[in-house]
C-alpha positions as CSV (number, residue, x, y, z in Angstrom):
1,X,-14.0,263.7,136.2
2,X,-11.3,263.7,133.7
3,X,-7.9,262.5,133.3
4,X,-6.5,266.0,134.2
5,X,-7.4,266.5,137.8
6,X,-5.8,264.9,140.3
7,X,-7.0,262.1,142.3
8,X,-8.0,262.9,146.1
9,X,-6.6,260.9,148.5
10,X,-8.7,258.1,150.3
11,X,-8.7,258.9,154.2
12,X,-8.2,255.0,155.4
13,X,-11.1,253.4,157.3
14,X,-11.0,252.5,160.9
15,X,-12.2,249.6,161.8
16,X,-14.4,249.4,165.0
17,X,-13.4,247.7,167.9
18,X,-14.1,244.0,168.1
19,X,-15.3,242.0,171.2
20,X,-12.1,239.3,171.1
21,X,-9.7,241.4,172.7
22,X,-12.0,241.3,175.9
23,X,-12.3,237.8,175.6
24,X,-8.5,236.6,175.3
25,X,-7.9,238.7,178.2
26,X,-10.6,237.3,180.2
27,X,-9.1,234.1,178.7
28,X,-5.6,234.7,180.1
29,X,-6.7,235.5,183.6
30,X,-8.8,232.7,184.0
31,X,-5.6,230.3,182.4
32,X,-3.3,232.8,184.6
33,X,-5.7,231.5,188.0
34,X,-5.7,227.7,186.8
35,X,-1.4,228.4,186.7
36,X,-1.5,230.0,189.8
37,X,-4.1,227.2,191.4
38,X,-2.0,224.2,189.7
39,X,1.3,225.5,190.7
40,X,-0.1,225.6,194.2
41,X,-1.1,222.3,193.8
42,X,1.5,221.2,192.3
43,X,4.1,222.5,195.1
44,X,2.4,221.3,197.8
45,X,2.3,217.7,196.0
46,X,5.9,218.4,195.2
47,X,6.8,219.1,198.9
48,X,4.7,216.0,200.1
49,X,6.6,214.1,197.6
50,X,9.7,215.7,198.8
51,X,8.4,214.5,202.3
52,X,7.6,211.3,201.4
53,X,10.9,210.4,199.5
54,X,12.8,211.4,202.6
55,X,10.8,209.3,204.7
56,X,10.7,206.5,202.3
57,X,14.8,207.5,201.6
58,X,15.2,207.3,205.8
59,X,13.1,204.2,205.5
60,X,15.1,203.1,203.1
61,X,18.5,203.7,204.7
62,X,17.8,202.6,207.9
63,X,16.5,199.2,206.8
64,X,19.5,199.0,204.5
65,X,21.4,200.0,207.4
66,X,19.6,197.0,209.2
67,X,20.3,194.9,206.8
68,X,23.7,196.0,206.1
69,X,24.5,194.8,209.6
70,X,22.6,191.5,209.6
71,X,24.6,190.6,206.5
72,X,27.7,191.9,208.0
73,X,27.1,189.7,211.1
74,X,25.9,186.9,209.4
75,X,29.3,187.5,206.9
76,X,31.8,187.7,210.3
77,X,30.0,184.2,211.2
78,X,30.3,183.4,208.2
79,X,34.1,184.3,208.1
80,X,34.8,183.2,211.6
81,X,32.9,179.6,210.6
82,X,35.0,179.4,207.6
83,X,38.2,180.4,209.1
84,X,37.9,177.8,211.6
85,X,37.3,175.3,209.3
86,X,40.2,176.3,206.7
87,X,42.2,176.4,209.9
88,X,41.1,173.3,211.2
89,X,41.2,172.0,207.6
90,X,45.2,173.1,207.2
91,X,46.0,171.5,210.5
92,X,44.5,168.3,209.4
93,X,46.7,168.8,206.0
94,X,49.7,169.8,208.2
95,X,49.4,166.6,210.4
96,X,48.4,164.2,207.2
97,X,51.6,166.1,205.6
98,X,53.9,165.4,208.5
99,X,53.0,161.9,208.9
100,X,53.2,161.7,205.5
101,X,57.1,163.0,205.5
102,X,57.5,160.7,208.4
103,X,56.6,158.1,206.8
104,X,58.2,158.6,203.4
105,X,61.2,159.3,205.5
106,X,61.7,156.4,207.4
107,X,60.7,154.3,204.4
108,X,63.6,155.9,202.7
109,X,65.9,155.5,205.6
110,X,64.8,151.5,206.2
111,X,65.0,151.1,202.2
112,X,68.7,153.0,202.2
113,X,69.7,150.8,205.2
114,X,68.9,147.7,203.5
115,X,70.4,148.8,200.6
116,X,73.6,149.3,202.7
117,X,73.7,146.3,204.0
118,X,73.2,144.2,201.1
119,X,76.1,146.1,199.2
120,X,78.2,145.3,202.5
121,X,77.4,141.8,202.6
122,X,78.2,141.3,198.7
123,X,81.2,143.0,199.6
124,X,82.1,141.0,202.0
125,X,81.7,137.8,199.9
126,X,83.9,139.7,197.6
127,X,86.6,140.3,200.0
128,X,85.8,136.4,201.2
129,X,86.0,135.0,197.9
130,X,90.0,136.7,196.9
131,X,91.2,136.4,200.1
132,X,90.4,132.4,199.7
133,X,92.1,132.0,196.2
134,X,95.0,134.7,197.6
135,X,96.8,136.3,200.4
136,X,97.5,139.7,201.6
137,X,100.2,141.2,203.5
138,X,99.9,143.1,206.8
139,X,102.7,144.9,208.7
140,X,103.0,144.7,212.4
141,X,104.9,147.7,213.0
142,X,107.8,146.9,215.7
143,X,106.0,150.1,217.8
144,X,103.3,148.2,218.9
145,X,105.0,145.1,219.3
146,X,107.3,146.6,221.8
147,X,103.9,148.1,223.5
148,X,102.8,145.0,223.4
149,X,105.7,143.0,225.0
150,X,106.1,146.3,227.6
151,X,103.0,145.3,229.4
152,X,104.2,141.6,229.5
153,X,107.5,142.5,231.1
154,X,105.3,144.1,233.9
155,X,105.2,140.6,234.9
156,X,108.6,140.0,235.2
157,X,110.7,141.5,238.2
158,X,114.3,141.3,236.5
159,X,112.7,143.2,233.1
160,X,112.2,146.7,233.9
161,X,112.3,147.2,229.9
162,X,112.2,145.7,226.5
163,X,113.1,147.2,223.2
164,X,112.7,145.0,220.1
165,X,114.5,146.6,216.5
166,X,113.5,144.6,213.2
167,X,116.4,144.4,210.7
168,X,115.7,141.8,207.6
169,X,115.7,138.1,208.8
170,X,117.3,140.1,212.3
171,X,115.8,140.7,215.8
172,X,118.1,142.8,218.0
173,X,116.5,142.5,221.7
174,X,117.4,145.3,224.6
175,X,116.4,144.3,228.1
176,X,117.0,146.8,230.8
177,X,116.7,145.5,235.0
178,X,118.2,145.7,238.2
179,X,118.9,144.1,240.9
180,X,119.2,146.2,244.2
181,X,121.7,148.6,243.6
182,X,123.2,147.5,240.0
183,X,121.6,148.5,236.9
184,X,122.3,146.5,233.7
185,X,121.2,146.3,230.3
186,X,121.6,143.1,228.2
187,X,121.5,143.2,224.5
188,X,120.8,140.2,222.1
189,X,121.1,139.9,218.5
190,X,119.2,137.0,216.6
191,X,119.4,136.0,213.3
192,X,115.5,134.7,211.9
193,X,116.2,131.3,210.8
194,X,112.9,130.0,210.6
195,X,109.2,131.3,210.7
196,X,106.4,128.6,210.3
197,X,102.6,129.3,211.0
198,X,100.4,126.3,210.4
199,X,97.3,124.6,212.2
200,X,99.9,122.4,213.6
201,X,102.8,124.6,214.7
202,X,103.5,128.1,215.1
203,X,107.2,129.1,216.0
204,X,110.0,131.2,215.3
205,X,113.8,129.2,214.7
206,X,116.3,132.1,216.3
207,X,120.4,131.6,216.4
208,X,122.1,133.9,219.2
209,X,124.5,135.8,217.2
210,X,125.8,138.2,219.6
211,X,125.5,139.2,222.9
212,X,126.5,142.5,225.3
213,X,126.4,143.5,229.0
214,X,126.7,146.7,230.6
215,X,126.4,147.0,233.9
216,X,126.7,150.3,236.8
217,X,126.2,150.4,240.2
218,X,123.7,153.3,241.4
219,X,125.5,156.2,243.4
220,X,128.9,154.7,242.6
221,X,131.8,157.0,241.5
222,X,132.2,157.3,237.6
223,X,135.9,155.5,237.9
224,X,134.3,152.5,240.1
225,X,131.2,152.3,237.2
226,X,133.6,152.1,234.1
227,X,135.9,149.4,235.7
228,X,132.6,147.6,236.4
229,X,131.0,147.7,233.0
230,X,134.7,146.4,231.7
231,X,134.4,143.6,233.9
232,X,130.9,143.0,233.3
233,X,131.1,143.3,229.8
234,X,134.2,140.5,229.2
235,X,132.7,138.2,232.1
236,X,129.4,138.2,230.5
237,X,130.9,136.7,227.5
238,X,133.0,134.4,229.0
239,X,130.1,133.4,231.5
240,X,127.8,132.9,228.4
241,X,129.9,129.8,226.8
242,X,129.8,127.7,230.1
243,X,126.5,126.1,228.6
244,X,125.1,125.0,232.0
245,X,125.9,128.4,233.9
246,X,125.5,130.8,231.3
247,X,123.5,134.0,232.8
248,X,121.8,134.3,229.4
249,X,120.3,131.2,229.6
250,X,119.1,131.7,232.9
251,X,117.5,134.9,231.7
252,X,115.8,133.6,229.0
253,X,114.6,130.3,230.2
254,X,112.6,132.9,232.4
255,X,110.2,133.9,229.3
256,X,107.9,131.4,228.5
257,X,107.7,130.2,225.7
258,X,111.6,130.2,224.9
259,X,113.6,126.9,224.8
260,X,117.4,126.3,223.7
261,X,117.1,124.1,220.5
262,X,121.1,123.8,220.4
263,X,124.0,125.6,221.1
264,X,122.9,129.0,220.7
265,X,119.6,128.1,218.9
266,X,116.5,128.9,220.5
267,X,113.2,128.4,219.7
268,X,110.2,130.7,220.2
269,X,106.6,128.7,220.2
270,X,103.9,131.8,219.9
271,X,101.4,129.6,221.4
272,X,103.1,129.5,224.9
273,X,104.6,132.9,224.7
274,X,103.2,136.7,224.8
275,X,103.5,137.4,220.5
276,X,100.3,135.2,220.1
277,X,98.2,137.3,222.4
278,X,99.1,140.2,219.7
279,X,98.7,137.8,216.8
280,X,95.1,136.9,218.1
281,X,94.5,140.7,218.7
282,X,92.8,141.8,215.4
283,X,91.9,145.1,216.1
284,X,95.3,146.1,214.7
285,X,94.5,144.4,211.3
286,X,91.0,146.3,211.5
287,X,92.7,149.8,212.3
288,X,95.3,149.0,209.2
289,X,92.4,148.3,206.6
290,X,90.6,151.3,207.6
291,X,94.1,153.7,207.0
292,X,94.7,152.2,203.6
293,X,94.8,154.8,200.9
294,X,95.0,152.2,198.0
295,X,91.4,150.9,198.3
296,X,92.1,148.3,195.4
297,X,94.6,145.8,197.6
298,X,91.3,144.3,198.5
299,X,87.9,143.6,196.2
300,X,85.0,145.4,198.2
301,X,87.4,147.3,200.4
302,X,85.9,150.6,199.3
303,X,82.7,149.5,201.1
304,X,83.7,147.2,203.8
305,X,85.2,150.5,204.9
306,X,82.7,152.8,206.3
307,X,81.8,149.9,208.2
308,X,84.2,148.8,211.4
309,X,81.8,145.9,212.6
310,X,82.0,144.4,208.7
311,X,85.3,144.5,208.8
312,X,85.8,143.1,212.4
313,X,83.3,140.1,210.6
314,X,85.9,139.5,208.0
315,X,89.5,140.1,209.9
316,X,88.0,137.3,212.1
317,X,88.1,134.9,209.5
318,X,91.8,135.7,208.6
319,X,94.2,133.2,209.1
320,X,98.3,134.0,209.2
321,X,100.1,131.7,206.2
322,X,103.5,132.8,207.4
323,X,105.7,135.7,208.8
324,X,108.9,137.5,208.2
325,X,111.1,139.8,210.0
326,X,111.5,143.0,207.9
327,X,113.3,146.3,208.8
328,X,110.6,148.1,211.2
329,X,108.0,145.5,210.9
330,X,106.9,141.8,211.1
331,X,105.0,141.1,207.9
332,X,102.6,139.2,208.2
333,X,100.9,137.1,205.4
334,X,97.2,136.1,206.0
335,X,94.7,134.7,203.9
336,X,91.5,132.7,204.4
337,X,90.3,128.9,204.6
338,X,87.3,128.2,202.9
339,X,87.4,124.7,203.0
């Protein structure tokens, strides 16, 4: 062959058939049987695994449900058991708190009260103590000694009234009576001469300075009643310097404790007459200690204050120095012996 013809083409070769086709067929069945075999195995392991986990699962549930309620019972026990004590434990704390107040509380009560009363007592001592060195000055007002001399002149039938007005060193008397059908009133003026309190005497010196009657008759005619109070009026005078007959004497020889010391001098002893049941009568002094604004008059005033029985303790030690007649008042110096 030479280089000038042309090559002829090479038919390709066929190769014969091989035997491994037939065998990984046969191969893939058999495996496809084992699938088929295993997945029928493995769904009826699946389903009695299925089965069994909901059993079991039922199993479980129900005996958690069990449980669930013993716990839950044995937890409301539980609660109830510790509820009652708590409850029982706060009552006890409630009562141990109470008594505990109540007895802080009266502690501090009994410890405030004693505290009172010592501040009262040195208060008192206080009071004790100035009033012994010096004196104070009380007013009588001349309202309730005319109350006071009103309920003695109940006692008297020719008294149906007395009015007493305090002037400065002056004592102007009013006495209104009857005597069936005539009405009079009899007024007295007095100067104060004299006013001595002591352990040994007690009186008032009084001079007679002027003296006035007027006289009516009841259901008499107003001509018949103004003659009459003339008459009464000039006789009264007249009457009054007969020293033996004098009506005014009469009259006031009827009061105890009055007594002619002279020609129109008259003594007043408060011992035998109606004054020194007034005097003695401290509850006056008490009521004017309590309604004093000026607290400083007196050293432990401020505390003897609240207290009416402390100062009923210390009026009842007060003893009168001396007295004086002053316009709407008898003033009335006291102080205290501490010998």
């Amino acid at each position: 062959m030479t280089d000038d013809q042309p090559e002829q083409p090479v038919s390709p070769e066929i190769p014969e058939e091989s035997p491994r086709p037939t065998l990984a067929r046969r191969a893939l069945e058999r495996a496809t049987d084992v699938a088929v075999a295993v997945a029928g195995v493995a769904g009826g392991a699946a389903k009695t695994a299925v089965d069994v986990a909901g059993g079991t699962a039922r199993a479980v549930v129900e005996a958690a449900g069990e449980a669930t309620a013993v716990v839950v019972e044995v937890a409301g026990d539980s609660a109830r058991t510790a509820l009652e004590l708590t409850s029982s434990g706060a009552s006890m704390a409630a009562k141990l708190a109470e008594g505990s107040a109540r007895v802080s509380a009266q502690i501090a009560s009994e410890t405030a009260r004693l505290a009172a009363q010592i501040a009262q007592e040195a208060a008192l001592q206080m009071a004790q103590t100035y009033l012994g060195k010096s004196t104070m000055t009380f007013a009588l007002p001349e309202s309730l000694i005319n109350k006071h001399l009103r309920e003695m002149a109940k006692e008297y039938d020719f008294i149906d009234y007395v009015t007493v007005d305090c002037d400065k060193d002056r004592l102007l008397v009013v006495l209104d009576g009857h005597h069936e059908r005539l009405v009079y009133t009899v007024t007295l003026q007095f100067d104060v001469l004299e006013c001595k309190v002591s352990h040994e005497e007690k009186f008032l010196l009084l001079r007679l300075v002027d003296e006035n009657l007027d006289a009516q008759m009841r259901e008499a005619n107003p001509l018949a009643n103004f003659a009459l109070r003339q008459v009464a009026k000039r006789g009264f005078k007249i009457a009054n310097k007969i020293p033996v007959y004098a009506p005014m004497v009469q009259m006031l020889d009827r009061l105890p404790g009055l007594s002619q010391e002279g020609p129109r001098l008259w003594r007043v002893a408060l011992h035998e007459s109606h004054l020194i049941d007034l005097l003695n009568n401290r509850s006056w002094m008490v009521d004017k200690l309590m309604s004093l604004s000026d607290l400083s008059v007196l050293p432990g005033l401020s505390i003897l204050k609240d207290s009416r029985e402390m100062l009923i303790r210390l009026v009842n030690q007060f003893e009168i120095r001396s007295m004086r007649v002053m316009p709407g008042r008898l003033e009335v110096l006291i102080g205290i012996n501490t010998d």
